[in-house]
C-alpha positions in Angstrom: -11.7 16.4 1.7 -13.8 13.5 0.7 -12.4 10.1 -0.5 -13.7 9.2 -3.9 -16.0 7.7 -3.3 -17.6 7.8 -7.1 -14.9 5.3 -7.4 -14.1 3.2 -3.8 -17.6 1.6 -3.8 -17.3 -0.3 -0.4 -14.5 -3.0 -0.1 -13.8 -3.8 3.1 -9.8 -4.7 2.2 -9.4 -2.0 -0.9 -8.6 0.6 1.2 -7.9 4.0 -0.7 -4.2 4.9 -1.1 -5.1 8.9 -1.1 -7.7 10.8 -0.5 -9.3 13.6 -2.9 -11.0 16.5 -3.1 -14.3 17.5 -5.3 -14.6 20.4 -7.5 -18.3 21.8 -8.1 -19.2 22.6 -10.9 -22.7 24.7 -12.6 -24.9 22.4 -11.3 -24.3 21.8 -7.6 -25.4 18.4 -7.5 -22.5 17.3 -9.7 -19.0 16.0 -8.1 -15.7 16.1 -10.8 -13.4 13.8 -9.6 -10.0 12.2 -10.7 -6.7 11.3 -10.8 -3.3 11.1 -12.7 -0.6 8.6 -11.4 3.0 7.0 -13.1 5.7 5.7 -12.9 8.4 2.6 -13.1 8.9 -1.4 -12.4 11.3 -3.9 -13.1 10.8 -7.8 -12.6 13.2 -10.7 -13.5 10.4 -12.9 -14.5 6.9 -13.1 -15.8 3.9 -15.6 -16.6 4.9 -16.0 -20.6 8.1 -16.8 -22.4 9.8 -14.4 -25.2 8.1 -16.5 -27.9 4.8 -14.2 -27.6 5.6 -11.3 -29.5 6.2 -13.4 -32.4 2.1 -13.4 -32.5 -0.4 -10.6 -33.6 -0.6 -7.9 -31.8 1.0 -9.2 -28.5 3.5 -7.0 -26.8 6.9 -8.9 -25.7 7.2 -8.9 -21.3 10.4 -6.4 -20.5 11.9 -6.4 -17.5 12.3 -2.6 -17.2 8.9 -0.4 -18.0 7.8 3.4 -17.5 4.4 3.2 -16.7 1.0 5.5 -17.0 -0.6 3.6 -14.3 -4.1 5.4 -14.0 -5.5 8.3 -16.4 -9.3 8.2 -14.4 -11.9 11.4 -14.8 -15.2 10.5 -13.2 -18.5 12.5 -12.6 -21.1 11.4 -10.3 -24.2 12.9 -9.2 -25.6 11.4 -5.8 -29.0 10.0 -5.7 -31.3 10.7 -2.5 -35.1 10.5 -2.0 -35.5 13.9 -2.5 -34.0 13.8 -6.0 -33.9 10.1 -6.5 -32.0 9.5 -9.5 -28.2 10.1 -10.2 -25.2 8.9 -12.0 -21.7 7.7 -11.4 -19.6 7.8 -14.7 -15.9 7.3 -14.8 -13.6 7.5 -18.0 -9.7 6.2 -18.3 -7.3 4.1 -19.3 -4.9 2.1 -16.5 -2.3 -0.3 -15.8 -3.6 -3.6 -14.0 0.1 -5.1 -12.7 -0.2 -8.8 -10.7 1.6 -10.6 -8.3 1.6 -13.2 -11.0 2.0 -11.6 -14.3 2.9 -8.0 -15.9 0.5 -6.2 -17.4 1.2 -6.8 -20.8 0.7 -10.4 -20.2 -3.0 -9.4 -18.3 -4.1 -6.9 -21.8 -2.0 -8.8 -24.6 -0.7 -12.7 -24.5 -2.5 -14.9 -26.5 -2.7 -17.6 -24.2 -5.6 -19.4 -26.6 -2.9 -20.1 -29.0 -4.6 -18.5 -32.1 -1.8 -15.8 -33.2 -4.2 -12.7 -31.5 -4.3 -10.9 -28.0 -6.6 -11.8 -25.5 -7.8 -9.9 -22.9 -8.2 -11.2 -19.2 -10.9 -8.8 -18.7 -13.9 -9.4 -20.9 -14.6 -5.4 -21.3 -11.7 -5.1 -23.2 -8.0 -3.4 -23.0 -7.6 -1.3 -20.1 -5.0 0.7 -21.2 -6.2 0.9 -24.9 -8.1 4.3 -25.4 -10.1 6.4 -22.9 -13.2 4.9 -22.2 -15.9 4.1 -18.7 -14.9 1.7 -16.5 -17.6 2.6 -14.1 -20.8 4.2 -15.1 -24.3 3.7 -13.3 -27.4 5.2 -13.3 -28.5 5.1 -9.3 -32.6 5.1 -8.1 -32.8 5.6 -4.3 -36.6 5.8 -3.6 -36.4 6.0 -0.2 -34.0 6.0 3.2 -31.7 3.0 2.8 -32.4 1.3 -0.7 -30.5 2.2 -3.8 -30.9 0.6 -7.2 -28.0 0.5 -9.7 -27.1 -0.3 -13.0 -24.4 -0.5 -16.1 -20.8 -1.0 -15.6 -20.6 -2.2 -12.1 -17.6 -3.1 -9.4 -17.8 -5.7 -7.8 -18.7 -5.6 -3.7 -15.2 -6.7 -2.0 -11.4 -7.1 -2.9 -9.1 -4.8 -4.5 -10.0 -2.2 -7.2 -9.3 -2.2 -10.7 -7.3 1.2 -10.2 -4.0 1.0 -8.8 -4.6 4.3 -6.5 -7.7 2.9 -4.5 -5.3 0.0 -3.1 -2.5 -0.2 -0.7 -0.4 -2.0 -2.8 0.5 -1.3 -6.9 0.2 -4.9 -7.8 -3.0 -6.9 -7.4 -2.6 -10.1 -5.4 -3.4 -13.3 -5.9 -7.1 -12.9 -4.0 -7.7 -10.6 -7.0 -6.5 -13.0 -9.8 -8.2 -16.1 -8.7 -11.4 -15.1 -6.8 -12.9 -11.7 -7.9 -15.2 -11.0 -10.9 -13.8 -6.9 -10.6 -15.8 -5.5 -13.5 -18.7 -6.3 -14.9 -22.3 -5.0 -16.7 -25.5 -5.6 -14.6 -27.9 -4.5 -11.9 -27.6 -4.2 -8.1 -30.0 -3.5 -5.3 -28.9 -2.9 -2.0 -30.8 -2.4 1.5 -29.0 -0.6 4.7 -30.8 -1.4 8.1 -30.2 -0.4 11.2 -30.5 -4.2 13.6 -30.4 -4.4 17.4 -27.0 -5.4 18.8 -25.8 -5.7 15.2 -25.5 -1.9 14.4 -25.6 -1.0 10.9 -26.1 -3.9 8.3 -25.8 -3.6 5.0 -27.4 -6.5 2.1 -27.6 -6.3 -1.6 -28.0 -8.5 -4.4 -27.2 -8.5 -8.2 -27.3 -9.9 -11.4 -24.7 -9.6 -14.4 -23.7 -11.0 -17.6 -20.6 -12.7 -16.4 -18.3 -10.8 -18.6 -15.9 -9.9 -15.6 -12.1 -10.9 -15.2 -11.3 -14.0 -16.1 -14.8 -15.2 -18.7 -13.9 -16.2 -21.7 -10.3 -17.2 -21.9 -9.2 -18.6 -18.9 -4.8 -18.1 -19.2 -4.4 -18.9 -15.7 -6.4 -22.3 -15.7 -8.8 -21.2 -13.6 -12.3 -22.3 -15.0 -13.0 -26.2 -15.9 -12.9 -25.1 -19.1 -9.7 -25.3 -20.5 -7.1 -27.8 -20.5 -3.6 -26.9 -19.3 -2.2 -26.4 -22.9 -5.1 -23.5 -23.6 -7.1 -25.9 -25.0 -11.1 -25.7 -24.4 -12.3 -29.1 -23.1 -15.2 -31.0 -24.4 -18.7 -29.3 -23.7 -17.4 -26.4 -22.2 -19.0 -22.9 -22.6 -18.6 -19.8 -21.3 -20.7 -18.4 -18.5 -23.0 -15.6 -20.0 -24.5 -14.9 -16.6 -24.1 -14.8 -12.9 -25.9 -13.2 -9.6 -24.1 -12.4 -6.2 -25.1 -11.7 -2.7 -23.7 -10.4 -0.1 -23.8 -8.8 3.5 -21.9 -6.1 5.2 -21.6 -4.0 8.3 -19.7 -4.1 12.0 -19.1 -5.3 15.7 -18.2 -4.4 18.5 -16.0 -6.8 20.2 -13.5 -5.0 22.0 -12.4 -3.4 18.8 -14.9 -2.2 16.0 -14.6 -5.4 13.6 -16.1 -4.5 10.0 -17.2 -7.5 8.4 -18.6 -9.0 4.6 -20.0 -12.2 3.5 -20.0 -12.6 0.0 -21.7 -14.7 -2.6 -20.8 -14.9 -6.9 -22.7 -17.4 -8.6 -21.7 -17.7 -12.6 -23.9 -19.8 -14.8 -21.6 -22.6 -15.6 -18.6 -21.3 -14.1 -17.2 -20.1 -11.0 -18.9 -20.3 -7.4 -16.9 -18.0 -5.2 -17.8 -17.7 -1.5 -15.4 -15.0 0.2 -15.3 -13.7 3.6 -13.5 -10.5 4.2 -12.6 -9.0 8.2 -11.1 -5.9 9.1 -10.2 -3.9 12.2 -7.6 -1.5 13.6 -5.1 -2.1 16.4 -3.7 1.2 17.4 -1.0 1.9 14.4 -1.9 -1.1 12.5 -5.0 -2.4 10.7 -5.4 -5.7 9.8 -7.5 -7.6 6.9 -8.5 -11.2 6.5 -9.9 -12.8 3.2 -10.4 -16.3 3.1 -12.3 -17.5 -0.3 -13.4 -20.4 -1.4 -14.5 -21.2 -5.3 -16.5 -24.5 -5.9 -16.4 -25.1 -10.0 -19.2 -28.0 -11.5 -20.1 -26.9 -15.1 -21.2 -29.5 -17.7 -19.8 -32.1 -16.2 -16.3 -32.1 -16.9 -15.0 -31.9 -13.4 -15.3 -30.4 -10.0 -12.5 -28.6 -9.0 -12.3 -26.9 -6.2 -9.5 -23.8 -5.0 -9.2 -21.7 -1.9 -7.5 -19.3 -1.2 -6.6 -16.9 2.0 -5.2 -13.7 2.3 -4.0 -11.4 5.0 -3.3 -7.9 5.1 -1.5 -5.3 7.4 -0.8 -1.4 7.4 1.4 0.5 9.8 0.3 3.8 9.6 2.1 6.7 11.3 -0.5 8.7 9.4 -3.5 8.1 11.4 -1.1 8.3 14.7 -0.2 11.7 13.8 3.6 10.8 14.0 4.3 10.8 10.1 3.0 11.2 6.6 4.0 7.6 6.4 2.4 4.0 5.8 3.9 1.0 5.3 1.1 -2.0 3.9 2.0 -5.3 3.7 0.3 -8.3 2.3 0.5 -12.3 2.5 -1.4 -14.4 0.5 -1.5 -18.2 -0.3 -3.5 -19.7 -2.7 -4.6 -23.8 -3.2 -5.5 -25.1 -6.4 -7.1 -28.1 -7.8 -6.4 -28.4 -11.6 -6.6 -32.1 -11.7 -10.3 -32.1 -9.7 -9.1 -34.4 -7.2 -7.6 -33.9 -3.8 -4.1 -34.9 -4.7 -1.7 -32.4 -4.0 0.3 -31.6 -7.6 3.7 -29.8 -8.8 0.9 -27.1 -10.0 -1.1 -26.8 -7.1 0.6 -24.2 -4.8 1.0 -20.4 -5.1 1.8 -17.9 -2.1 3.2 -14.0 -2.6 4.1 -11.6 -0.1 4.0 -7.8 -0.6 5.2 -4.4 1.2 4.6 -0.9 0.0 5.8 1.8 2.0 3.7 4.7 0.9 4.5 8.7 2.1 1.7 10.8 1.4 2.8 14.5 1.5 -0.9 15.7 1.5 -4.3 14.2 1.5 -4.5 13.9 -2.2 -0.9 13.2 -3.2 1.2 10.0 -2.5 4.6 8.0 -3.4 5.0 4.8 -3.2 7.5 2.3 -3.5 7.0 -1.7 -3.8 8.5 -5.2 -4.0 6.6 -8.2 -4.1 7.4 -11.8 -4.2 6.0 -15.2 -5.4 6.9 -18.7 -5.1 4.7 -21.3 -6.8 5.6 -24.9 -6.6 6.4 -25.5 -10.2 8.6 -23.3 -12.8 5.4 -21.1 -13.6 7.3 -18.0 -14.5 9.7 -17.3 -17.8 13.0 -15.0 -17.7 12.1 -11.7 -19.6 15.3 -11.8 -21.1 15.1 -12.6 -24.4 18.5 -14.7 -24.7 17.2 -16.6 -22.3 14.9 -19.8 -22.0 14.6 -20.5 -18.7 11.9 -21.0 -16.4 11.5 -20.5 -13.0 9.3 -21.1 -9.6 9.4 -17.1 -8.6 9.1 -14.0 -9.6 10.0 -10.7 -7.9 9.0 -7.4 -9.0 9.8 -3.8 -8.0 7.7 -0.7 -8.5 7.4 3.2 -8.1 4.2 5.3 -8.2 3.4 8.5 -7.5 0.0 10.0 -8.3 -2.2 12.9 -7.6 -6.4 12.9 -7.2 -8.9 15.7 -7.4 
């Protein structure tokens, strides 16, 4: 059995949920892969109010939801030197849940305050219609360099697919500090270094149009005022380029490593450095990211954020089909560009999904997250209600199977 890999494009803390299998087809170069997954949350608040469905097409929070959470059908055909061009293609439709918000609120709320839906990612609707969320066309001339471009992922952090992370709900490192998805061109370079082992290097340029461009709901670009309001002089990005390196060490334990550069036009500089390692029946993660915003002059701002991640696995120690992630994460924000601390500034969420996976491509999960912020950010879903609060708490089921 193979991970699937046509869609877990390295991320060094977006590690798989399940694992799949391939299916070949007439051509044997050609991999089908897949997978189906469901099922139910509840949460007692979220990042709008119960005014929203009064507007066009917006869908109003709810505290209990079935969900379809990933409908994904991919094919891929490798690229090597000896047939040096393939393809990576996947088609779907999926659920993209936060720590922060449900994801009605991350597909529908009008957060612009002009009576239509918005959409947080700039590619449109993810769970509107079956269409690719992934598709490249790969050149690999020779050993070690690989050319790619089209709809492309971004290098590090969770995936857009619930089933390629540990946890259901995307966490804060995911909201504020990673691009996701996103049309452009990638090259990247592996190398073999002395006393560095394996190294890996790439470098890209895109047209910006990944999470978060555009309308910015969560106030994260100088953009936009509080109130959803654009500031004076701001524009969107329309480009960006990243860099980045990747590979391991050997200190005692086998440390993976990634240093990672996104540069928008205009917008958002993100620097993020992710670790990872295993320590017997636990692997850790480490992300600490740091975004430095100066477009047109309207103000610096300047957020970081950190986030840690654990997984007991009984899996990998043969004892049980059993693992149990958990993830902490605290985020600082600057909305008023100075270094004042404000009622608006503070947001930390903590996360634990124990996961049983009966065989390598099938799993059930359950979740609860939970996350504080230091002012009344979040609205009570229920509709009699009015008030605001400084928490949320959410609890989820998934089960899912990949081919």
């Amino acid at each position: 059995m193979k991970k699937v890999l046509g869609l877990a494009t390295a991320g060094l803390l977006a590690i798989s949920t399940a694992q799949a299998g391939t299916i070949t087809v007439a051509n044997s170069d050609l991999t089908l892969y897949g997978a189906v997954s469901a099922g139910f949350e509840t949460q007692d608040n979220d990042l709008v109010d119960d005014k929203y469905p009064t507007r066009t097409g917006v869908q109003a929070p709810s505290s209990d939801t079935f969900r379809l959470y990933n409908v994904i059908i991919g094919l891929k055909k490798e690229a090597n030197p000896n047939s040096p061009i393939g393809f990576n293609v996947a088609f779907g439709q999926f659920e993209v849940p936060t720590v922060l918000a449900s994801t009605e609120v991350v597909n529908d709320a009008d957060f612009n305050n002009d009576g239509n839906a918005d959409n947080l990612v700039q590619l449109g609707k993810t769970n509107d219609g079956f269409k690719p969320w992934l598709a490249t066309v790969d050149i690999v001339p020779i050993d070690g360099l690989k050319l790619s471009g089209g709809i492309l992922w971004s290098k590090y952090g969770e995936r857009p697919v619930t089933f390629l992370n540990p946890h259901i709900s995307r966490g804060l490192m995911f909201v504020y500090f990673n691009p996701v998805v996103y049309t452009g061109a990638r090259v990247e370079y592996s190398l073999n270094l002395p006393g560095l082992g394996d190294v890996g290097i790439y470098a890209g340029y895109n047209q910006a149009n990944g999470l978060f461009q555009g309308n910015d709901p969560l106030n994260l670009r100088e953009g936009y005022y509080a109130n959803g309001t654009r500031k004076p002089n701001a524009d969107d990005p329309s480009d960006a380029y990243e860099l980045g390196i990747t590979g391991s060490l050997n200190l005692g334990a086998k440390i993976k490593y990634g240093l990672h550069y996104y540069d928008e036009a205009g917008g958002r500089n993100i620097w993020t450095l992710c670790l990872n390692s295993d320590f017997g029946l636990v692997k850790g993660g480490f992300q600490d990211r740091i975004k430095d915003d100066r477009a047109n002059n309207v103000y610096d701002d300047s957020f970081w954020g950190i986030g840690i991640n654990f997984n007991i696995s009984l899996l990998d120690a043969a004892i049980a089909n059993v693992e149990i992630p958990m993830r902490l994460e605290y985020v600082k924000l600057d909305h008023d560009g100075t270094d004042n601390d404000t009622d608006n500034d503070k947001i930390w969420s903590f996360t634990i999904t124990p996961t049983w996976k009966p065989t390598k491509n099938t799993f059930l999960r359950a979740e609860y997250t939970y996350t504080k912020a230091d002012s009344k950010t979040f609205y009570d879903v229920d509709p009699a209600s009015n008030a605001t609060d400084d928490t949320r708490n959410t609890y989820a089921i998934e089960a899912g199977f990949l081919f």
